[in-house]
CHARMM-style PDB file with segment names, atoms N, HN, CA, C and O in Angstrom:
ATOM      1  N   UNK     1      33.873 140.537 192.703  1.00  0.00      PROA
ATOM      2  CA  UNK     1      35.059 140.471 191.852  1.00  0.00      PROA
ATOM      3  C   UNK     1      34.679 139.852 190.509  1.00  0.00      PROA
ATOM      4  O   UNK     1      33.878 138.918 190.535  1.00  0.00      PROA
ATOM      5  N   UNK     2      35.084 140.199 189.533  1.00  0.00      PROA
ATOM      6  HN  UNK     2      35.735 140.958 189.512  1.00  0.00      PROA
ATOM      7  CA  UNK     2      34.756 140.329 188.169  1.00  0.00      PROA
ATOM      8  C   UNK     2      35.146 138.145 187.857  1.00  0.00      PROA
ATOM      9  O   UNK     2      35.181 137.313 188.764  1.00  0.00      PROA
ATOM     10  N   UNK     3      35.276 137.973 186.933  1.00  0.00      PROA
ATOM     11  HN  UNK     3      35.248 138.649 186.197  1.00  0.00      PROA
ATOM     12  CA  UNK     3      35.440 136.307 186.842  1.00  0.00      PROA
ATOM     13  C   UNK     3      37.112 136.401 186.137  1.00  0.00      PROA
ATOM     14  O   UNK     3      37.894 135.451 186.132  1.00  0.00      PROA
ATOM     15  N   UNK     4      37.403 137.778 185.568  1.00  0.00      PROA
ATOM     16  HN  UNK     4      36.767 138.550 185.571  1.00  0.00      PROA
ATOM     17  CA  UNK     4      38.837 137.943 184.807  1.00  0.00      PROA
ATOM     18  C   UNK     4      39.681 138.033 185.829  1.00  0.00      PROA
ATOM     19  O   UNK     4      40.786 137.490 185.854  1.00  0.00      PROA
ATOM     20  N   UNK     5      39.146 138.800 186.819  1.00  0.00      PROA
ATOM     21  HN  UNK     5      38.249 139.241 186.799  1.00  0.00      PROA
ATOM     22  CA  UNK     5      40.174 139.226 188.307  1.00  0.00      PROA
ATOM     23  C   UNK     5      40.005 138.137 188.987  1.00  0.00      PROA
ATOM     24  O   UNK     5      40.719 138.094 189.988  1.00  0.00      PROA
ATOM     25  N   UNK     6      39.405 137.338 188.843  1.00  0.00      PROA
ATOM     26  HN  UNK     6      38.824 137.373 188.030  1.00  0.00      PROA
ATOM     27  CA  UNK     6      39.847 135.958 189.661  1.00  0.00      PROA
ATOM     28  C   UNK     6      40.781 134.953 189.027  1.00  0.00      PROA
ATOM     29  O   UNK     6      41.711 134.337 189.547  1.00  0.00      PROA
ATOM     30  N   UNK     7      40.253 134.923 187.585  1.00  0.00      PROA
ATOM     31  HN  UNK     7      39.498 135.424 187.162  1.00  0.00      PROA
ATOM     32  CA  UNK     7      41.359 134.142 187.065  1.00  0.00      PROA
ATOM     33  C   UNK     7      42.635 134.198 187.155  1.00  0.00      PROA
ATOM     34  O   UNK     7      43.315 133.191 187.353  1.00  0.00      PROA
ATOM     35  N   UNK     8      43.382 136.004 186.953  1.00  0.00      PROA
ATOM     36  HN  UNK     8      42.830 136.822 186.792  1.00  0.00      PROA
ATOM     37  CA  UNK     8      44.065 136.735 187.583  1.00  0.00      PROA
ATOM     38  C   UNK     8      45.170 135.705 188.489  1.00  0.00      PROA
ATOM     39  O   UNK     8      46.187 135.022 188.371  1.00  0.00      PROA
ATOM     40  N   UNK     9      43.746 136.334 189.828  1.00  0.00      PROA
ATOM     41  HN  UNK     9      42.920 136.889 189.924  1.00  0.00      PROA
ATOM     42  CA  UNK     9      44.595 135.765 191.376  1.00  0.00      PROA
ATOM     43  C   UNK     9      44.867 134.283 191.056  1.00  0.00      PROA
ATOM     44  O   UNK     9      45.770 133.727 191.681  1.00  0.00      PROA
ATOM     45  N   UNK    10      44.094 133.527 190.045  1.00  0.00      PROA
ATOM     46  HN  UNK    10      43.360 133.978 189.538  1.00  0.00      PROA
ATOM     47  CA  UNK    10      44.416 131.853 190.053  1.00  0.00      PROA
ATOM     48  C   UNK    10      45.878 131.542 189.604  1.00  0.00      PROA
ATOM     49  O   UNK    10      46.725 130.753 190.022  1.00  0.00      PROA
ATOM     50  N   UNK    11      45.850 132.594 188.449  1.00  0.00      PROA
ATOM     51  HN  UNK    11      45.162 133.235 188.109  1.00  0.00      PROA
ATOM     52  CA  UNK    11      47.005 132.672 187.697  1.00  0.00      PROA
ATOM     53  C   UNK    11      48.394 132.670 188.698  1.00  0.00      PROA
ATOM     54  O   UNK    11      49.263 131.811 188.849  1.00  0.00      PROA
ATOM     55  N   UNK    12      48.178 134.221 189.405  1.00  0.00      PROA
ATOM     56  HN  UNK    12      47.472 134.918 189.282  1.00  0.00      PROA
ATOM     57  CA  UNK    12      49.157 134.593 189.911  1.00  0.00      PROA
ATOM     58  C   UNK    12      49.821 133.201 191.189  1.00  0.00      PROA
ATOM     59  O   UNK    12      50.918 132.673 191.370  1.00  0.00      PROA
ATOM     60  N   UNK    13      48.574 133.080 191.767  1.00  0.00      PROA
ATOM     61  HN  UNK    13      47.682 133.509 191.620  1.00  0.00      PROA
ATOM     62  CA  UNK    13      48.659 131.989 192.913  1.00  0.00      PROA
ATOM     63  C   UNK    13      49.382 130.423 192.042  1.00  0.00      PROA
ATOM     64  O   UNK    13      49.960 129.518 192.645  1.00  0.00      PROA
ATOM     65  N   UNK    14      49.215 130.455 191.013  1.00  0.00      PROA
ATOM     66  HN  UNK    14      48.745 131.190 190.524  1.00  0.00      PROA
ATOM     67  CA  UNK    14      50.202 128.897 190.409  1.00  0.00      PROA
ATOM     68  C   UNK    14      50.910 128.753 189.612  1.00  0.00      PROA
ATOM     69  O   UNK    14      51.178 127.820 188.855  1.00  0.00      PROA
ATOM     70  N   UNK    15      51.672 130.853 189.921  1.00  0.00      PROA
ATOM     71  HN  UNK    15      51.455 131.612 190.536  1.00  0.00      PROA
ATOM     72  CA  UNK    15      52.586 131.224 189.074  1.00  0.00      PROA
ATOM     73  C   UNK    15      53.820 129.820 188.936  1.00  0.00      PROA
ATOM     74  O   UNK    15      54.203 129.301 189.984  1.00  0.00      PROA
ATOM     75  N   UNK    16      54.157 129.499 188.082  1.00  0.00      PROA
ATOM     76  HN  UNK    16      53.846 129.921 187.231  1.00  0.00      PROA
ATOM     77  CA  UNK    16      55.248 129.041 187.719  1.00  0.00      PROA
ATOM     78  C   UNK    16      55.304 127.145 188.336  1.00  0.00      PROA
ATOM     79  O   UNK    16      56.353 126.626 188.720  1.00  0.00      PROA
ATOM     80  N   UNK    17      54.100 126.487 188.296  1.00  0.00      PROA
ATOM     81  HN  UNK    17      53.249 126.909 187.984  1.00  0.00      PROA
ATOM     82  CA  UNK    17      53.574 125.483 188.689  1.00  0.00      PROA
ATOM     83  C   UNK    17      53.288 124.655 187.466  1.00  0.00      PROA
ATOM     84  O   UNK    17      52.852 125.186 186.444  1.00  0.00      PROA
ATOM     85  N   UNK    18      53.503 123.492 187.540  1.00  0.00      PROA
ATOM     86  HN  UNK    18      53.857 123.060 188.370  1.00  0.00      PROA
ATOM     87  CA  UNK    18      52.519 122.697 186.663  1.00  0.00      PROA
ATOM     88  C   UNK    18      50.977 123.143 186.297  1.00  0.00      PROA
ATOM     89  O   UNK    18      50.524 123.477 185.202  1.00  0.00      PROA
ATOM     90  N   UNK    19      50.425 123.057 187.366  1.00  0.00      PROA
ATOM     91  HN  UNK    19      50.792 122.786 188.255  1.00  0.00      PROA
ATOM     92  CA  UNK    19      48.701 123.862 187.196  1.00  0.00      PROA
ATOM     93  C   UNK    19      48.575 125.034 186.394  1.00  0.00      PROA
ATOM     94  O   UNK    19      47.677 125.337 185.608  1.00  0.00      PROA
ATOM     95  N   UNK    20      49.862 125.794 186.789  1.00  0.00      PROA
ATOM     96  HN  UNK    20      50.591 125.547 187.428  1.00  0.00      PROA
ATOM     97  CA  UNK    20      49.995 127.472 185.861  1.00  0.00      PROA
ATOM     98  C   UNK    20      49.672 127.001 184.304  1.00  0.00      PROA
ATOM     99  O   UNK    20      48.722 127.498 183.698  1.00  0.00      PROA
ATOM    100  N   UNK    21      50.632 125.891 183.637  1.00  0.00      PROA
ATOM    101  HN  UNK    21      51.403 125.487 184.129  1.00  0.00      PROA
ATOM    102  CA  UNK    21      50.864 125.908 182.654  1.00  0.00      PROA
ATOM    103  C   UNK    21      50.052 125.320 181.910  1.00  0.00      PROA
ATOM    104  O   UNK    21      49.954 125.492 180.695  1.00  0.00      PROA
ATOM    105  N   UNK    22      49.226 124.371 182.772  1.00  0.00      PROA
ATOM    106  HN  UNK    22      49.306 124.230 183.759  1.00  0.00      PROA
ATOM    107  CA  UNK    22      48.291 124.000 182.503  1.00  0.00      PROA
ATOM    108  C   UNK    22      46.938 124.639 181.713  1.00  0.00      PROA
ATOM    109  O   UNK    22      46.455 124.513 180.587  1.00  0.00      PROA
ATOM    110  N   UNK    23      46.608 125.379 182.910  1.00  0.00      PROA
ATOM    111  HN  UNK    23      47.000 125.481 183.824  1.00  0.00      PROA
ATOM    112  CA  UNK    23      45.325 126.217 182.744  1.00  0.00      PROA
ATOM    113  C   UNK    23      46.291 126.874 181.802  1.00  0.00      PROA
ATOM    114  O   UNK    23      46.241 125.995 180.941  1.00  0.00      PROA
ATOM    115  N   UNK    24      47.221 127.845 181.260  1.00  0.00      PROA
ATOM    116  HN  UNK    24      47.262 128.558 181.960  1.00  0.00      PROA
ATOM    117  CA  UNK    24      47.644 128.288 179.934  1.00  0.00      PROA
ATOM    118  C   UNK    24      47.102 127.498 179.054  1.00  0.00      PROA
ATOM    119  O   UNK    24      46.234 127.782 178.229  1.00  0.00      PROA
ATOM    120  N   UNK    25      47.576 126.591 179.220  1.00  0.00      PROA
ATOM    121  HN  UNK    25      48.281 126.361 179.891  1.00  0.00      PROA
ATOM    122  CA  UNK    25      47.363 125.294 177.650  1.00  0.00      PROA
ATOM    123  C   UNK    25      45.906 125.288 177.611  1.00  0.00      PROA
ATOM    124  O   UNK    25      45.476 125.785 176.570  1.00  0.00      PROA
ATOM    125  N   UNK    26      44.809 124.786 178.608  1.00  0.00      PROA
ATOM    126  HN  UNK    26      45.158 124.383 179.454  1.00  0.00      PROA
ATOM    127  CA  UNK    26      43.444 125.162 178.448  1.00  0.00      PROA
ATOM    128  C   UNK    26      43.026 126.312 178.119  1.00  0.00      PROA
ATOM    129  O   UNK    26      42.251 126.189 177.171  1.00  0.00      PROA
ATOM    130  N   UNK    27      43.175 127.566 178.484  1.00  0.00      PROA
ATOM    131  HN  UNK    27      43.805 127.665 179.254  1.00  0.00      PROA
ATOM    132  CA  UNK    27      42.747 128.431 178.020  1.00  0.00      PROA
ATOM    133  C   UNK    27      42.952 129.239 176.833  1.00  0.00      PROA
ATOM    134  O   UNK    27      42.474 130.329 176.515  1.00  0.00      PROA
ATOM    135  N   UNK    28      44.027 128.219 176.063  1.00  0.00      PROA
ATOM    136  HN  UNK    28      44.415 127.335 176.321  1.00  0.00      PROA
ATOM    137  CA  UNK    28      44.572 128.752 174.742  1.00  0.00      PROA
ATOM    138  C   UNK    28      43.309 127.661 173.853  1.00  0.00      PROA
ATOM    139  O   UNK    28      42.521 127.919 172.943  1.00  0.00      PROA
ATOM    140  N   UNK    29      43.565 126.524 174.547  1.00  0.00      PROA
ATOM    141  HN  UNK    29      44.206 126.314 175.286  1.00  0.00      PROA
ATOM    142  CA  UNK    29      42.686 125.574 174.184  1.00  0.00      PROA
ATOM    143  C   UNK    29      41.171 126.051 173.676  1.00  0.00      PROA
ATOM    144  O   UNK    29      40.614 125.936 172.585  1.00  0.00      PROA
ATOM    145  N   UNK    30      40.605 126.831 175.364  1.00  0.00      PROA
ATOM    146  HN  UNK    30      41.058 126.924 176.250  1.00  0.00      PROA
ATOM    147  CA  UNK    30      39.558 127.452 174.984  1.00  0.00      PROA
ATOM    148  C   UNK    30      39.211 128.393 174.244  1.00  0.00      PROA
ATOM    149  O   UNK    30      38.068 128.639 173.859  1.00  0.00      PROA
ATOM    150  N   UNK    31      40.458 129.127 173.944  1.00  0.00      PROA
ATOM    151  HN  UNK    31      41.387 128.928 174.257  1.00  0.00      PROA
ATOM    152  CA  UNK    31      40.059 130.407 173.156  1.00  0.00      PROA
ATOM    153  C   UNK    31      39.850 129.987 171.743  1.00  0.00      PROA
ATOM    154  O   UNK    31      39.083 130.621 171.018  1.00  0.00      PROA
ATOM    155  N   UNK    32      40.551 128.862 171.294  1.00  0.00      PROA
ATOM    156  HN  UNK    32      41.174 128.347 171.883  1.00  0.00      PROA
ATOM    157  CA  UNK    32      40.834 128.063 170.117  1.00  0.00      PROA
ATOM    158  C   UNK    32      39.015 127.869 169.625  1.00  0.00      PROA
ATOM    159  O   UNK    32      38.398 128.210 168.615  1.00  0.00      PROA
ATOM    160  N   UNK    33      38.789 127.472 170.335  1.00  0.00      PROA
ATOM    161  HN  UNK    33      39.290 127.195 171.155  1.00  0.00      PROA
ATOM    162  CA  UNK    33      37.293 126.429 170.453  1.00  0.00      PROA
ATOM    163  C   UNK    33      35.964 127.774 170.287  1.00  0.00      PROA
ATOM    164  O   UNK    33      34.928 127.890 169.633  1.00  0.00      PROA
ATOM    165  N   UNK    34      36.720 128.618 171.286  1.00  0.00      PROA
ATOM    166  HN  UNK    34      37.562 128.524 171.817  1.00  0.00      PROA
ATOM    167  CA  UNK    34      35.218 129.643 171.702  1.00  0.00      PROA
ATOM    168  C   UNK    34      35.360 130.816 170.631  1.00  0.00      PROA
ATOM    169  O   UNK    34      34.725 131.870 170.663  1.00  0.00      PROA
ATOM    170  N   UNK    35      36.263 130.464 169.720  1.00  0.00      PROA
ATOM    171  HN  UNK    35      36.780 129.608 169.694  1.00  0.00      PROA
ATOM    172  CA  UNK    35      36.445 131.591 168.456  1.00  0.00      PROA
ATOM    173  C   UNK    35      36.891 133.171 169.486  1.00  0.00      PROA
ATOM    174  O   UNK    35      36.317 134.187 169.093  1.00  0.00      PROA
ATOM    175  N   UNK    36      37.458 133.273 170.212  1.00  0.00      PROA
ATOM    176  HN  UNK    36      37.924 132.448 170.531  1.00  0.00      PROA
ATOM    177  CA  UNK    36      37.647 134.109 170.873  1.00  0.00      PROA
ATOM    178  C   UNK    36      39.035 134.929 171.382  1.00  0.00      PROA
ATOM    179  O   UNK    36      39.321 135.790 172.214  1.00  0.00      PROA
ATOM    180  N   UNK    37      39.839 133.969 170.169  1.00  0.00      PROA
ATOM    181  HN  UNK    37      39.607 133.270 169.493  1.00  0.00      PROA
ATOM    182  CA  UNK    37      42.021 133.967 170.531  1.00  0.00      PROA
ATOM    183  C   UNK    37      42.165 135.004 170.907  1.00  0.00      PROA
ATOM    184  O   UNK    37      42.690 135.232 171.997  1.00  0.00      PROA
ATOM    185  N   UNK    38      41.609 136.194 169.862  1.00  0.00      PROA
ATOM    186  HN  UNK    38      41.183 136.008 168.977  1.00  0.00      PROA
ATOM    187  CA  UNK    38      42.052 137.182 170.111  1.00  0.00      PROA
ATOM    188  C   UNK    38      42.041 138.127 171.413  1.00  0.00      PROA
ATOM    189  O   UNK    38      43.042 138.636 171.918  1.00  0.00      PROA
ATOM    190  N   UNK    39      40.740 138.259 171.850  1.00  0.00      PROA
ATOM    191  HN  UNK    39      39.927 137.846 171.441  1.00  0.00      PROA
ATOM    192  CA  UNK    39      40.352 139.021 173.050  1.00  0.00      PROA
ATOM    193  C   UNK    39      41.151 138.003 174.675  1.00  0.00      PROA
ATOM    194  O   UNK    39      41.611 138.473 175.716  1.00  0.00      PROA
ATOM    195  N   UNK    40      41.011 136.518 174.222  1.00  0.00      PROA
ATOM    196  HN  UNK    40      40.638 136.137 173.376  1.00  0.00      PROA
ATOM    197  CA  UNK    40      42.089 135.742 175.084  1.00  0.00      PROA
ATOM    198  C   UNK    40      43.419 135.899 175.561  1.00  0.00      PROA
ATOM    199  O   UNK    40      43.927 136.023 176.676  1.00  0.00      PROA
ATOM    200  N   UNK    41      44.017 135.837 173.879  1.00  0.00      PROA
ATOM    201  HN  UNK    41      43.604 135.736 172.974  1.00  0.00      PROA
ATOM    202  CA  UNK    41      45.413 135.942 173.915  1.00  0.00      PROA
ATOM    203  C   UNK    41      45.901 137.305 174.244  1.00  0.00      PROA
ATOM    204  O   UNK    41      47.079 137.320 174.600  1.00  0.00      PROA
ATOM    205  N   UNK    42      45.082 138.864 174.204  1.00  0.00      PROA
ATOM    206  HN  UNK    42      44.125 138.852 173.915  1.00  0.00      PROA
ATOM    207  CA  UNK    42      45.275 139.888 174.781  1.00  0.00      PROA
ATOM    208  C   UNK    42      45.406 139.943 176.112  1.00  0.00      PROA
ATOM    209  O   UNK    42      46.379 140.401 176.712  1.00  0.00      PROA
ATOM    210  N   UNK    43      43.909 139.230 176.837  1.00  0.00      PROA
ATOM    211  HN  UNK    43      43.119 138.859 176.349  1.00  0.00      PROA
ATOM    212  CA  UNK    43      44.364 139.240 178.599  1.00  0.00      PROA
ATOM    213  C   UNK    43      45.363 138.139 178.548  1.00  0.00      PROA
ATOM    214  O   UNK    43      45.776 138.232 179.704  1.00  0.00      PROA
ATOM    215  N   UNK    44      45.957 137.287 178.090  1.00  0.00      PROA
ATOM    216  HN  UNK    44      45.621 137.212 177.151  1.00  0.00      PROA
ATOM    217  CA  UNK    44      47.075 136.893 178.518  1.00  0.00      PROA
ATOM    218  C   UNK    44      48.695 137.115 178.319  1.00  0.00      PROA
ATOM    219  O   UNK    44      49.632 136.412 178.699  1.00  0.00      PROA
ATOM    220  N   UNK    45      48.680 138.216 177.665  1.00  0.00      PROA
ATOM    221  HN  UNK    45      47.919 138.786 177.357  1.00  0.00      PROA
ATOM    222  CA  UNK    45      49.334 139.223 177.396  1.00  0.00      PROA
ATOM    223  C   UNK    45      49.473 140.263 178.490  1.00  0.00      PROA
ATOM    224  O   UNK    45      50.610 140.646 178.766  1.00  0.00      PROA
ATOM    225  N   UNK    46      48.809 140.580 178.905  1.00  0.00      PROA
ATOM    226  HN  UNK    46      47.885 140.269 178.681  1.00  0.00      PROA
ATOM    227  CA  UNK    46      48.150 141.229 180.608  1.00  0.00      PROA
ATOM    228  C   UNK    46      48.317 140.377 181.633  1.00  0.00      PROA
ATOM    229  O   UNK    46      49.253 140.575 182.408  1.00  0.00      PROA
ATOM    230  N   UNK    47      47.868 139.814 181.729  1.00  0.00      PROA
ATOM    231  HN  UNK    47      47.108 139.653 181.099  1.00  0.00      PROA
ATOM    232  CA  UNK    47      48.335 138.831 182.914  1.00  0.00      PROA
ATOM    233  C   UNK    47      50.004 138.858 182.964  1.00  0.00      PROA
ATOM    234  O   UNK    47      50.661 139.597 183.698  1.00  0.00      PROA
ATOM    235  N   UNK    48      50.626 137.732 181.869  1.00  0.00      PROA
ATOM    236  HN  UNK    48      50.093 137.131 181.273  1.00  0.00      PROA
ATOM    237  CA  UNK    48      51.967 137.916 181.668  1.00  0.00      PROA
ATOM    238  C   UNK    48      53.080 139.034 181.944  1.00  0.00      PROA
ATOM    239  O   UNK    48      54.231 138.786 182.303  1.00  0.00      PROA
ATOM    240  N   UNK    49      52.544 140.311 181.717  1.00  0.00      PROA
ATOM    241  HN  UNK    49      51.609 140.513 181.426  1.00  0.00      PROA
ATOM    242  CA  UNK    49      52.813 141.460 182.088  1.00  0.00      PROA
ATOM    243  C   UNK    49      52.797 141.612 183.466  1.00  0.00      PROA
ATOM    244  O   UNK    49      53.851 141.829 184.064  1.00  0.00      PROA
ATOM    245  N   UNK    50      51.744 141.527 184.042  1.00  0.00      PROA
ATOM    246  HN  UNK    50      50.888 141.351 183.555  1.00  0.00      PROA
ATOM    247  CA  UNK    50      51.166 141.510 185.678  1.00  0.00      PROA
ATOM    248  C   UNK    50      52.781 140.601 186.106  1.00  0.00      PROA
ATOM    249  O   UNK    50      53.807 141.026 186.637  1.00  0.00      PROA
ATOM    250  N   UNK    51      52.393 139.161 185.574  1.00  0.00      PROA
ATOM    251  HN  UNK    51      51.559 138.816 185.142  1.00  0.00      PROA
ATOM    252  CA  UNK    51      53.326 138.049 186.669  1.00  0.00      PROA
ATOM    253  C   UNK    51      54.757 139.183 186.270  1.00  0.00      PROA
ATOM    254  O   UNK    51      55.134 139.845 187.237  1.00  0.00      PROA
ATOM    255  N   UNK    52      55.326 139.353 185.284  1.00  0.00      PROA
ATOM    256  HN  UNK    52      55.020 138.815 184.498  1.00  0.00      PROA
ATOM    257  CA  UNK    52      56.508 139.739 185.345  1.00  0.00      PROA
ATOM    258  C   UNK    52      56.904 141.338 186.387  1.00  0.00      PROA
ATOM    259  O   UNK    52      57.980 141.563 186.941  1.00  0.00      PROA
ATOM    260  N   UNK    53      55.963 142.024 186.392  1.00  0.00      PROA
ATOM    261  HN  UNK    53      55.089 141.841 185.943  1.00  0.00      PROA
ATOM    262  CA  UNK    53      55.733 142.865 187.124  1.00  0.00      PROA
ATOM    263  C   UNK    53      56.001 142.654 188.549  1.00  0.00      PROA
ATOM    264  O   UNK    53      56.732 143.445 189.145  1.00  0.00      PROA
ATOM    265  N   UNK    54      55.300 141.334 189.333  1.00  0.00      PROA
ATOM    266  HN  UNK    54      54.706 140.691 188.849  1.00  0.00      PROA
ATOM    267  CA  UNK    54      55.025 141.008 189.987  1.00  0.00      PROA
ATOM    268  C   UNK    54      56.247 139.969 191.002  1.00  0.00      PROA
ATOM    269  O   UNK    54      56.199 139.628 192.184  1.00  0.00      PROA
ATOM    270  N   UNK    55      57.096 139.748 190.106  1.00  0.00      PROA
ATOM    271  HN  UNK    55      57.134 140.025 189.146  1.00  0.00      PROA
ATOM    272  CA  UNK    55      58.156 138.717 190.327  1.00  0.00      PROA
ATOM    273  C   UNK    55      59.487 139.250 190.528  1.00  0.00      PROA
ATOM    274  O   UNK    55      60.468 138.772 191.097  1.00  0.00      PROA
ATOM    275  N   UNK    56      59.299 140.345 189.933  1.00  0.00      PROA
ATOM    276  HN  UNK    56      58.502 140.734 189.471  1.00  0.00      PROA
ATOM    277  CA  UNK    56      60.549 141.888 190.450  1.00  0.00      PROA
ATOM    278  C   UNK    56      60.613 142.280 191.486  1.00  0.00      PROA
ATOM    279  O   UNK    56      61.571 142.705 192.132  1.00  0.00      PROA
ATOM    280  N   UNK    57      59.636 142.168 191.706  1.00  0.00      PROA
ATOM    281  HN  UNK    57      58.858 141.823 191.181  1.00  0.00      PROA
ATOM    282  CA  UNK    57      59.392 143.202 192.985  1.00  0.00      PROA
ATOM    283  C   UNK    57      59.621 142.437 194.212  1.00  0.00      PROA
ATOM    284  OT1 UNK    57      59.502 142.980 195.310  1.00  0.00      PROA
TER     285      UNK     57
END
C-alpha cells in the first residue's frame, strides 16, 4: 500500500477526532515547511471529498 493510501485510512479512521484535526494542522504545517502546499493541499482536497463521500453513505 502506497504511504498516501495509508494516510488515507489514518485520516478516515480519526475522522472527526481531535487526532483528525490535528494531523490536518501538521500536515498543512508540513506542506508549509516542505514547499509542497500545493500538491498537499490538493490530496487534501481528495481526502475531504473521500470523508464526505464516505459519511453519507
Amino acid at each position: 500500500m502506497c504511504p498516501t493510501m495509508r494516510l488515507t485510512n489514518i485520516l478516515l479512521t480519526l475522522r472527526g477526532t481531535c487526532a483528525y484535526h490535528l494531523c490536518l494542522i501538521l500536515l498543512k504545517m508540513t506542506a508549509t515547511l516542505m514547499n509542497m502546499q500545493t500538491k498537499v493541499l490538493k490530496y487534501l482536497k481528495e481526502v475531504d471529498i473521500v470523508i464526505k463521500a464516505s459519511s453519507k453513505s
